[in-house]
Phi, psi and omega in degrees: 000323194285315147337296197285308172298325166299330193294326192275273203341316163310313172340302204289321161285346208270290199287010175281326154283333165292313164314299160320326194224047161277156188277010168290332205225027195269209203278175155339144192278113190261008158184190188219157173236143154279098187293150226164132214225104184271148148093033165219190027300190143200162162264352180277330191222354156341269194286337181294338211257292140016299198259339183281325184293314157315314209257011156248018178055060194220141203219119162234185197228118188273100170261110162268201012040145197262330174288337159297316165273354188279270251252342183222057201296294158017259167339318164284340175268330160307329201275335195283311165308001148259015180050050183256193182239144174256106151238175229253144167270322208083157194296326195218032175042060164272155179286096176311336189239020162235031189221177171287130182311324195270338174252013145262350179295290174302350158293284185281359182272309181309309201297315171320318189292294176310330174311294182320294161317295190322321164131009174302320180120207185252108179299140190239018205189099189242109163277130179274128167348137173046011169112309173284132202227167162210233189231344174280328168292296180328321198269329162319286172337262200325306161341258186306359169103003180259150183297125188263101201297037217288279155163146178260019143195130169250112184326328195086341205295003168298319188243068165047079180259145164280196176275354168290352195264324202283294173307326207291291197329305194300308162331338195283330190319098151278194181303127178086348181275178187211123194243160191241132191222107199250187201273008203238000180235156188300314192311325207241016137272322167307049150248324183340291174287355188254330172311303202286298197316309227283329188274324171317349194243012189247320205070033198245135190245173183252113172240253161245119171288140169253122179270036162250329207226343193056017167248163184301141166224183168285148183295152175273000000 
């Protein structure tokens, strides 16, 4: 018996110690990355993408869709209640730059607004649908004061990337980058922890985008 209590005991330090030197909990943030989420709120994928971000000791910046936040306020208000950053999508994801100065002022103005109801803030910070911008989306953006967000890696995970590609992706991240990722596919909430691990084992923290410089910083 006294054999068989040493051996658990040992056990027991053994994982107390594994428990002790996680990279979650390694040393100080020696930079910082934007983690990014397109397309939501949602109740299908929402809280889970949330919840999964907490328990990994992880903070992003949720570029929503406006009609989504108009339909799921709730949502916009758990993601602010998950210390996450809420920005403008445009409202119905349209190719922005096949459109009239007066249906991107309302793609993005409707949106400001529903963010705003929902309980989200005033979005500082707007990725335009696919990426694509011109100088009639920028002088809108600029109306309203916003930062225009694009990304220096993209995850794949719009086109079925798997969850190694996704992690691969993340990995790619130096200090001040941004990577793009959305809320809807299974691949990139299983990547979560392997996401939290892989910048923690970097000395890279999940940080803020600054709508002064548009790189990733420590949250203010």
């Amino acid at each position: 018996m006294r054999a068989w209590s040493t051996l658990l005991a040992t056990a027991a330090l053994a994982v107390a110690s594994t428990i002790a030197v996680t990279p979650a909990q390694a040393a100080a943030c020696n930079g910082y990355v934007g983690l990014t989420f397109d397309d939501g709120p949602s109740n299908a994928h929402t809280p889970a993408l949330l919840n999964a971000l907490r328990q990994n000791g992880l903070r992003a910046t949720m570029f929503n869709e406006g009609q989504y936040a108009a339909a799921y306020p709730a949502q916009v208000r758990a993601q602010v209640s998950a210390g996450m950053w809420v920005g403008n999508h445009s409202y119905t994801h349209p190719h922005l730059t096949q459109q009239s100065q007066a249906q991107v002022d309302s793609e993005i103005s409707r949106t400001q607004q529903a963010i705003a109801a929902a309980g989200g803030g005033t979005p500082r910070l707007f990725r335009p649908p696919y990426g694509e911008t011109n100088a009639t989306v920028q002088s809108v953006e600029a109306k309203y004061g916003l930062r225009q967000i694009i990304w220096d890696v993209d995850s794949g995970d719009w086109n079925n990337a798997s969850v190694d590609a996704i992690v691969q992706a993340n990995a790619r991240l130096s200090n001040g980058q941004i990577i793009l990722m959305h809320e809807w596919p299974n691949n990139t909430l299983s990547a979560i922890p392997r996401i939290a691990q892989t910048l923690a084992s970097r000395g890279l923290c999940a940080g803020m985008i600054s709508p002064q410089t548009g790189r990733a910083v420590a949250p203010g």
